[in-house]
SELO-976513 format. One record per residue (C-alpha): y negated, z negated, x. Coordinates in pm, whole numbers, padded with zeros to 5 digits, always signed. Each point is the difference from the previous one (the first is absolute). Layout:
N
YZX...
//
This chain:
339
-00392-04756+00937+00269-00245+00011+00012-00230+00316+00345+00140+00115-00122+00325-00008-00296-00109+00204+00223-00173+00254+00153+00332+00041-00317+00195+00046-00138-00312+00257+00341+00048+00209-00020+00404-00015-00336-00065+00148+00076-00175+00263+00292+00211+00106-00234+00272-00026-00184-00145+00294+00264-00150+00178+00220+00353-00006-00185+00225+00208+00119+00377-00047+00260-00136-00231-00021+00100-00330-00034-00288-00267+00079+00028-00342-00061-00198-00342+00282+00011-00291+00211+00221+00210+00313+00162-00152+00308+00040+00212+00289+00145-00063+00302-00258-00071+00319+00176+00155+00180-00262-00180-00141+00063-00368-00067+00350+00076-00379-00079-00131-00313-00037+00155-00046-00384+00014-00368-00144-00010-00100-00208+00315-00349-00211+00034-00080+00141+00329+00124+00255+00235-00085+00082+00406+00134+00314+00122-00034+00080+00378+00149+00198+00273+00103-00067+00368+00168+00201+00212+00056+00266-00275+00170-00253-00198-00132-00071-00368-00018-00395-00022-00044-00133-00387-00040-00378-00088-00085-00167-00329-00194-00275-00127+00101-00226-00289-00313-00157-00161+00034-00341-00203-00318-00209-00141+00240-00254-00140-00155-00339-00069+00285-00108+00163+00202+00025+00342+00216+00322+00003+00420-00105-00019+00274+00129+00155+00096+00228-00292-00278+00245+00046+00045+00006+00422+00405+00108-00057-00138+00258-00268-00255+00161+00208+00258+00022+00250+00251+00252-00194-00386+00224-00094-00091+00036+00403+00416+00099+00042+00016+00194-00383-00376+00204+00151+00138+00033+00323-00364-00241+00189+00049-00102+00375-00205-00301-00076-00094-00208-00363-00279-00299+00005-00045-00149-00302-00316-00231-00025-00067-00239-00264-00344-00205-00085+00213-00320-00024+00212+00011+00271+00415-00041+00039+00265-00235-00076+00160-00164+00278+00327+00220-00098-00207+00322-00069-00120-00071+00384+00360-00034+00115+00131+00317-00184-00294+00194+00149+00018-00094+00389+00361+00096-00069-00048+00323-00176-00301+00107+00238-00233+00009-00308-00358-00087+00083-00123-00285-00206-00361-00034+00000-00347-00140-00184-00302+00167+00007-00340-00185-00140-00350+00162-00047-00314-00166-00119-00077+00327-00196+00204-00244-00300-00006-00344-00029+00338-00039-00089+00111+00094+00313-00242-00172+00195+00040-00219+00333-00287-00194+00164-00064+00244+00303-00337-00084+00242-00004+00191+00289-00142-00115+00332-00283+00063+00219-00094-00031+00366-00392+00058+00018-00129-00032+00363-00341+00010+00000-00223+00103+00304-00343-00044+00088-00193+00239+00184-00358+00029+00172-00052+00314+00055-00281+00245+00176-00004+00372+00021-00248+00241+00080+00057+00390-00064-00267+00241+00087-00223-00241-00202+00149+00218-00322-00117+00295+00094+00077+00315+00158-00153+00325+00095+00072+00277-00227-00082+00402+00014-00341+00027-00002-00064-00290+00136-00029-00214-00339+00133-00363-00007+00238-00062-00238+00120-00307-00107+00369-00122+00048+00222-00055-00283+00216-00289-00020+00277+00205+00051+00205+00039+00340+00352+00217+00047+00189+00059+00306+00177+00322-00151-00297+00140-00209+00215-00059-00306+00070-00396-00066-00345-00168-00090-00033-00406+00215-00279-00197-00064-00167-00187+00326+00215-00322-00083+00328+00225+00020-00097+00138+00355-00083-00358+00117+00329-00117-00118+00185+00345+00174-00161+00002+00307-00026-00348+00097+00175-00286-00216+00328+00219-00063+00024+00066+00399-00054-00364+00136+00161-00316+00047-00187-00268-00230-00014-00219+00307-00227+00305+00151-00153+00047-00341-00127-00368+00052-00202+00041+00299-00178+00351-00189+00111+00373+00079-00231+00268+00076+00055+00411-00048-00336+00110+00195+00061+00384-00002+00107+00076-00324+00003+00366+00063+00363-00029+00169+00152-00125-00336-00016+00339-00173-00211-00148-00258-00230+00257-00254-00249-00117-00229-00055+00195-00333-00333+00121-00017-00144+00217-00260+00438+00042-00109+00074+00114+00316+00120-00186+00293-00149-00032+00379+00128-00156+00297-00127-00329+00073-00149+00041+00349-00115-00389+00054-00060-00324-00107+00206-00296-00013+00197-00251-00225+00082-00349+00117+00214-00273-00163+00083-00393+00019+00226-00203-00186-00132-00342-00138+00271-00133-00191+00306+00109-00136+00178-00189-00332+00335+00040-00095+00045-00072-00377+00347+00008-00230+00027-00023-00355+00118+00144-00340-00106+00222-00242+00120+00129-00294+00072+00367-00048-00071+00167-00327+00384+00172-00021+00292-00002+00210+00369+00098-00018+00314-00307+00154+00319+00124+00044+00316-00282+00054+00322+00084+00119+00240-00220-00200+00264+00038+00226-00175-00041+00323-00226-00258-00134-00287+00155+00113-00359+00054-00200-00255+00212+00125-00340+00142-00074+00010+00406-00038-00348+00066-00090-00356-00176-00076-00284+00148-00164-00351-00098+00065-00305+00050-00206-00331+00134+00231-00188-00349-00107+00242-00220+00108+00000+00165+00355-00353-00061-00014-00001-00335+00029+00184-00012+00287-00224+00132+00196-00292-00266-00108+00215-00308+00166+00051-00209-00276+00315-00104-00066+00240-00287-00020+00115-00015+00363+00329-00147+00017+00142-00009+00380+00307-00152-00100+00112+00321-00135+00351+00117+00081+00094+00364-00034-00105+00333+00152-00285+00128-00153-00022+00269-00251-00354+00073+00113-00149-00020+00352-00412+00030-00004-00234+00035+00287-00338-00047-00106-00290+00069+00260-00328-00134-00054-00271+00116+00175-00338-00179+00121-00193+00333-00194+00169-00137-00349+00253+00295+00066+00373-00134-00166+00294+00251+00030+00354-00080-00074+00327+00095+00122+00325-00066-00254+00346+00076+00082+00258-00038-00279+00363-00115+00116+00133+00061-00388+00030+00321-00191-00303+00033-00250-00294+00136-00078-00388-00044-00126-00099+00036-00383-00403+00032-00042-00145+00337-00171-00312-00013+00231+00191+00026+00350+00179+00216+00170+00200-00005+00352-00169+00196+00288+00209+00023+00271+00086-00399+00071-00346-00102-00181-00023-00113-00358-00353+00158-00127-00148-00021-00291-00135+00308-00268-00361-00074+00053-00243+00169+00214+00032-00091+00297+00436+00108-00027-00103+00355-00182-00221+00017+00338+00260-00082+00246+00245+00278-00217-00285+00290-00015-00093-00064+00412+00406+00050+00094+00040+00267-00217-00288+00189+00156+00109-00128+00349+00350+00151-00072-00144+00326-00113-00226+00024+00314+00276-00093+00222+00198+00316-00191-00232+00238+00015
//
């Protein structure tokens, strides 16, 4: 495929994304009420607001050099000749100081767009990453894991918890619910107690079913907390600049599952000198059992490549047993809580 057609396809994509309920087309034909003809344009987005049908088009260029004036005053008589509220053209290369000019006067969107998916395009993106890291001792003690059962068997308790018999936590997830989410880390300091644990609507999953927690407790106490910022690099991403407000942003990043990974093993080249808002915020919690559980938030459009994860609610879990598990016990919890 030739690299201008590709540009094309990488820009449809991204409009794709970007447009919502629009609808975004490739190689679009138009009719031309000036030629009477349907004229060919690189990319269309047709929407509607307020019952009114909004079109605007996209001229594509993967020049090797910065787009001229010439081809800004032509695209101007196509968005008048197919009758477009708006035209953007985007180039790989960039404008000409007088392609600029004509644009801001014409209202033409001049813009760049650069993806690592091809290296001829590529920019040096890293994205950045505020890891606090905090250090727990913990103690609980619930029912000494077991529970009374028809019959009067024991059963043993699964490491499974839900507070709407349908979304699976694990012990660590309750601790971090129940007390570190709903204190002050100044209280967190001194330790935090739940003693009756039967007023937090807690079940455990027993035998796939769930049953009220009835006692027990769970305390908590913060050791140390670490505040970390650094880079790392993301396996794709997407930068958009604005030629005519001279402004370049990131639109997306891509990370692989691995790379994730490491982030939650602190190691890392900490640099604290680090200006910028980060792309990724990470709270890691490590526990005095050798528990670790990790919280990211994403400030930037993206999304996770690996073929053995998948997302579960705000959790990234992988395709092995213990994830299958956590799938089979909410899909039986859901079908229980149906019935």
């Amino acid at each position: 495929m030739k690299q201008g057609k590709e540009y094309e396809l990488l820009i449809k994509e991204i409009y794709d994304q970007l447009a919502g309920e629009a609808i975004v087309k490739h190689d679009d034909k138009i009719y031309d009420k000036s030629s009477k003809s349907l004229r060919q344009i690189d990319v269309s987005i047709r929407h509607k607001l307020a019952d009114i049908d909004y079109l605007t088009i996209i001229e594509v260029k993967d020049f090797t050099h910065k787009v001229g004036i010439g081809i800004v005053e032509a695209f101007a008589r196509v968005i008048e000749d197919v009758s477009a509220n708006k035209g953007i053209i985007i180039s790989a290369k960039g404008f000409s100081r007088h392609a600029m000019e004509k644009g801001k006067n014409l209202g033409i969107e001049l813009l760049t767009f650069h993806s690592a998916k091809n290296k001829n395009w590529e920019t040096i993106v890293k994205a950045i990453v505020h890891r606090k890291t905090y250090y727990f001792d913990i103690d609980f003690n619930i029912n000494s894991g077991f529970i009374p059962v028809v019959g009067g068997q024991n059963v043993r308790v699964d490491e499974f918890f839900t507070y709407n018999k349908k979304d699976l936590l694990s012990l660590d997830e309750v601790i971090i619910k129940e007390i570190i989410r709903k204190n002050s880390l100044r209280d967190l300091r001194k330790s935090v107690k739940i003693v009756n644990l039967k007023n937090t609507g807690l079940y455990w999953i027993v035998d796939e079913k769930p049953y009220k927690v009835e006692n027990g407790y769970i305390s908590a106490k913060l050791l140390k907390l670490k505040e970390e910022i650094f880079y790392i690099n993301p396996q794709d991403y997407i930068t958009k600049k604005d030629h005519l407000k001279n402004i370049e942003n990131v639109q997306e990043m891509i990370w692989d599952f691995e790379s994730l990974e490491q982030l939650l093993k602190n190691k890392s080249d900490v640099d604290n000198n680090i200006v910028g808002s980060p792309h990724i915020e990470l709270d890691l919690y490590i526990f005095s059992n050798g528990v670790n559980r990790g919280y990211f938030k994403f400030n930037v459009k993206g999304g996770i490549n690996g073929v053995d994860i998948f997302l579960n609610n705000n959790s990234i879990l992988k395709k092995d047993s213990k994830g299958k598990r956590i799938l089979e016990l909410e899909n039986n919890l859901k079908s229980i809580k149906n019935q």
